[in-house]
N, C-alpha and C positions, 0 to 999 in steps of 0.2 A: 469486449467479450474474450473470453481466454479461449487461446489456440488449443484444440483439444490431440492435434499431435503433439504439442509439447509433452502434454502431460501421459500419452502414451511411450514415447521414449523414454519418460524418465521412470514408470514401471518396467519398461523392460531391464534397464539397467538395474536397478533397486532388486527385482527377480535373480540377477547375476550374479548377487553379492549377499545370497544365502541359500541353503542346502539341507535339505533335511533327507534323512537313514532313518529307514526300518530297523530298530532296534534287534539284537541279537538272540539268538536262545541261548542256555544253559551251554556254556564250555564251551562256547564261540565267539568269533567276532566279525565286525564292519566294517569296512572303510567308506565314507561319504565320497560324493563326488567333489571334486577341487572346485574350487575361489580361485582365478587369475586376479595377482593383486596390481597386476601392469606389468611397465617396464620394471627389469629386475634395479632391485635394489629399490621401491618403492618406500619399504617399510623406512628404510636409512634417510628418505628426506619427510617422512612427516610422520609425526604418530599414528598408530592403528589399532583400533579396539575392536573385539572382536568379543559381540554375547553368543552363551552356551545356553541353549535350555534343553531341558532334561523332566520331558513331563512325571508325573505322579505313575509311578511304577508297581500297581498294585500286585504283581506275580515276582516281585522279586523277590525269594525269600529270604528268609532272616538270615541275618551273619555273612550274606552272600552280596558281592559287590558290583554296580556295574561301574566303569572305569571309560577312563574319558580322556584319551591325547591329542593333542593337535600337532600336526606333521606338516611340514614345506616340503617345497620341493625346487630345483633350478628349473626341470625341466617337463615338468606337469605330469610323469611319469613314474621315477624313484622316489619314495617319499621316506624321510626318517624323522622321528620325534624332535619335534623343539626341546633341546635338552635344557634352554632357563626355565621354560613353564612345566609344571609341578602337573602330574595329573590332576585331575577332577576325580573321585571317588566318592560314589553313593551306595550308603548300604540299607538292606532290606533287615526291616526290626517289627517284634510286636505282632506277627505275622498278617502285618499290612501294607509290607511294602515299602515302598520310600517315597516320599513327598516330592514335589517338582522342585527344580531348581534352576535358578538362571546366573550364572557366574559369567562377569564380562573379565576379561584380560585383556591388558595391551602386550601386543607384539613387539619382541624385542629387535632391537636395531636390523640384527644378524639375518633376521626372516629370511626367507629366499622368494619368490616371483607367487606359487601357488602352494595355496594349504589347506588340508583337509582335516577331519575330525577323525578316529578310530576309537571305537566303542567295543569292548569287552566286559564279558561277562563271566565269569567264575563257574567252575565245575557245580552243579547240582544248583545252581542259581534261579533258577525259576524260566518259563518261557514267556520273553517279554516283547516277542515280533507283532503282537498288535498294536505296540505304542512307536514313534518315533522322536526322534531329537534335530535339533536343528544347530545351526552355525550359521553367525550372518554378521558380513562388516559392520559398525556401526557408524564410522566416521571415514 
């Protein structure tokens, strides 16, 4: 018969190693709550992938982007852009919006300890605080 605390620790930890934000209005932006990825310098002994998803954004409007960085940190406090990964950028078309999207990355070596997502949206962008995004280690 399988230990049924096992299988609650290993929810909690799985719960630790993803984060979802209230998407932003028009000409604002988010920061997600940090991912501790361990001891520092985690990323530099094993590889780390990390999926974005980015639900179906029906108020965004056309021509108007929301934008997507992932930030580290040493010290789970200052956070600045991972300068090898490229944002993520979805634009609103068609006037319906933009389709969901899931883009996984691996972290590069250099990572630091915690990382967060920040989400921006563009002046006159639409109001998109019903929907939210998430970020979750994979491996």
């Amino acid at each position: 018969m399988p230990n049924p605390l096992v299988k609650s620790e290993a929810r909690i930890q799985d719960a630790a190693l993803k984060v979802t934000t209230t998407l932003p209005a028009a000409d604002a932006s988010a920061n997600g709550n940090s991912i501790d990825l361990g001891a520092a310098g985690t990323a530099a002994l094993r590889s780390i992938e990390v999926e974005i998803a980015i639900p179906d954004l029906e108020n965004l409007a056309d021509d108007k982007d929301l934008t997507v960085k992932l930030q580290d940190s040493a010290d789970g406090t200052t956070f600045a852009d991972i300068s090898e990964l490229a944002p993520i950028v979805v634009s609103g078309a068609d006037g319906e919006g933009s389709d969901a999207e899931i883009v996984k990355v691996r972290l590069p070596s250099s990572t630091r300890q915690h990382i967060r997502a920040t989400y921006a949206v563009e002046d006159d962008g639409g109001d998109n605080t019903g929907e939210s995004a998430s970020i979750a280690i994979l491996n």
